[in-house]
N, C-alpha and C positions, 0 to 999 in steps of 0.2 A: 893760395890755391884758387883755380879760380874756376868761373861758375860755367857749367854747361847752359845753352837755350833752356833747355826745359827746367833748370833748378832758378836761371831769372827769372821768368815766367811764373812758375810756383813764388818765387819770394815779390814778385810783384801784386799778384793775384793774393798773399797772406798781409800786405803792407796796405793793400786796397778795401780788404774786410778789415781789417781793424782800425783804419781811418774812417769808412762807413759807420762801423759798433759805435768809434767816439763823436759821431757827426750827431750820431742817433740817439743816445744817453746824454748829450749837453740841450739837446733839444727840450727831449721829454724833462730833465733835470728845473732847464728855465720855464716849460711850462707848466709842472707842476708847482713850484715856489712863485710864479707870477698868480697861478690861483689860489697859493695858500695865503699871500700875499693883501691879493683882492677880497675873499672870503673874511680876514681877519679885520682889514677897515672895515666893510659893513657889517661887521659883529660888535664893533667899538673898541677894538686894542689898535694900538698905534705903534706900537716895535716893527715897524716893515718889515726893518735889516734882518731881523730873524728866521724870517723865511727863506733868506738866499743864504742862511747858512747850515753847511752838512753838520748831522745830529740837532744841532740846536733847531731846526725845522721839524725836528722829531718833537720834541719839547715845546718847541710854538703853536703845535699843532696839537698838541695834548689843553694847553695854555686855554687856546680858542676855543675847543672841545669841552670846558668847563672841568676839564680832568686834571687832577695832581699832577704837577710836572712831574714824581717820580717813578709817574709810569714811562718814562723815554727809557727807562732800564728794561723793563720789560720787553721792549722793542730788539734786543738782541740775542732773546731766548729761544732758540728755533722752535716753531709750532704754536707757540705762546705770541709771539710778532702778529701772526695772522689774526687772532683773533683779538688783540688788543688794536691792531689796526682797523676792524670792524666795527670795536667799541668806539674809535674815535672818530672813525670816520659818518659812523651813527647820529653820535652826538654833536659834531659839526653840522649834519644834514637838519636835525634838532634846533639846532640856534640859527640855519637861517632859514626855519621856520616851513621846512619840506619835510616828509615823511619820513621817517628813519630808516626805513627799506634800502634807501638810496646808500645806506653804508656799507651795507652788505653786496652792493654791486661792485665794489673794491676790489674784490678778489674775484672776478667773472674778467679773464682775459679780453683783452678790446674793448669791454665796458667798462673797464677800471680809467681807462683816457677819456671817457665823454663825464664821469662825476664828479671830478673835483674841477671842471671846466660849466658843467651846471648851474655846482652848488656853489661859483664862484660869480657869474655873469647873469644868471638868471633872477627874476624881482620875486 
């Protein structure tokens, strides 16, 4: 079967947004794990690798946070994730030594990109 103009166009215009989403998600992906990365040497852990990898950066970041690795479970509880990510992202703000407000901006859309970029580069 083959395609009229406007069904190319629509499939080109649907294969342009979803090569955009994944340009956009590997992005934000490396730079959050390049912060959680940097936050974890100046906190004194040394597993880098564990940062660049999915779930186990849930876990690394509990790790650095001073929290029981077996809260990464609770990370896929719907409703329970947000605020267990508040908790850690709390208590990372805690260890490097900045106010714990700043964990709570986690979940404030737009400002969730500038706090683990802070609390990662900042003295």
């Amino acid at each position: 079967m083959e395609e009229t103009g406007s069904q190319a166009a629509a499939t080109g215009i649907a294969m342009a947004a979803m090569f955009g989403y994944f340009v956009v998600s590997l992005v934000l992906y490396l730079y959050f794990s390049f912060c959680l990365m940097t936050i974890a040497r100046k906190t004194g852990h040394t597993d880098d690798w564990m940062a660049w990898v999915p779930i186990v950066n849930i876990y690394y970041a509990c790790i650095v946070a001073g929290k029981p690795g077996w809260w990464t479970i609770l990370f896929f509880i719907p409703c329970v994730n947000i605020i267990m990510g508040i908790l850690v992202w709390m208590a990372i703000a805690e260890k490097r030594n900045k106010p714990s407000w700043w964990g709570i901006l986690i979940i404030v859309p737009c400002v969730n990109l500038i706090v683990p970029g802070y609390l990662a580069f900042s003295d």
